[in-house]
N, C-alpha and C positions, 0 to 999 in steps of 0.2 A: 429449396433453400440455397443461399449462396454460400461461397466456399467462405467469403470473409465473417459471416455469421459463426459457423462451426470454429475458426481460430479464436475469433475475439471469445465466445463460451469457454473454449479448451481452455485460453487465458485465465479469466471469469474462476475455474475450478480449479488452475495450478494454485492463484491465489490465494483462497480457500485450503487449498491442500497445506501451505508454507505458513498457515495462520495457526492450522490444527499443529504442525510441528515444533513450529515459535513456542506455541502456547506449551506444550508435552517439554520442551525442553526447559523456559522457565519454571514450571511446576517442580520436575523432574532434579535440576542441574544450578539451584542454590539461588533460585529468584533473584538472578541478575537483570538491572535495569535495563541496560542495552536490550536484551531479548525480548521484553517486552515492547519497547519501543521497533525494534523492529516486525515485532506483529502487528503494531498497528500501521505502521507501513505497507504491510502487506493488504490489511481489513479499507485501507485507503485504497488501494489499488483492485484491488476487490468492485467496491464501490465504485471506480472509474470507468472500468469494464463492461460494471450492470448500468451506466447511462449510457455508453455506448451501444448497449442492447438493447435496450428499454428507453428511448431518447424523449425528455419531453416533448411535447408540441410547443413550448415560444423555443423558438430557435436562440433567442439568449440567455436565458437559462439555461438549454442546453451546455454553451461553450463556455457560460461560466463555470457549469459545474464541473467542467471536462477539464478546464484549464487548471481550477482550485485544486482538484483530485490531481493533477499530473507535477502542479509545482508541489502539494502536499506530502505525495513519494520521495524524491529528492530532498525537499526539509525531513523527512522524519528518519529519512533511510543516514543522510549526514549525522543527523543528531544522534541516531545510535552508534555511528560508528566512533562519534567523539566522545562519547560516553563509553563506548570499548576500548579505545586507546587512549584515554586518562588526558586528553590533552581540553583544553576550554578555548573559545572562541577570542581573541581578543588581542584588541591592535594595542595594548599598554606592553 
């Protein structure tokens, strides 16, 4: 096996691991929206990991799903954090 296998996995399981924690902590610490949304942040990223493990055979499907998944982190990981600091998106 090659060594970028075993990183991108390690990744694959960090994400998982910060989903189980999102998740313990929303349950946990007063079902705030932010933390949910950042679980699914994580269950996206999660997800981008295992196509980069598991790659389809068309090669554009692959980089579409790769690319959806990678812009999908950054939109969801923003949105919580604008729903963490009370501020809302908008040029008015």
């Amino acid at each position: 096996m090659d060594s970028f296998f075993y990183i991108i996995v390690s990744l694959f399981f960090t994400n998982l691991i910060l989903v189980a924690i999102f998740l313990t902590a929303f349950y946990s610490m007063g079902k705030e929206r932010h933390i949910l949304i950042w679980a699914a942040t994580f269950i996206i990223g999660a997800a981008q990991w295992l196509i980069n493990i598991f790659p389809p055979d068309n090669f554009l499907i692959y980089w579409m799903l790769a690319c959806t998944f990678s812009v999908g982190t950054i939109v969801f990981g923003t949105w919580g954090h604008l729903v963490r600091t009370g501020h809302s998106y908008s040029r008015t």
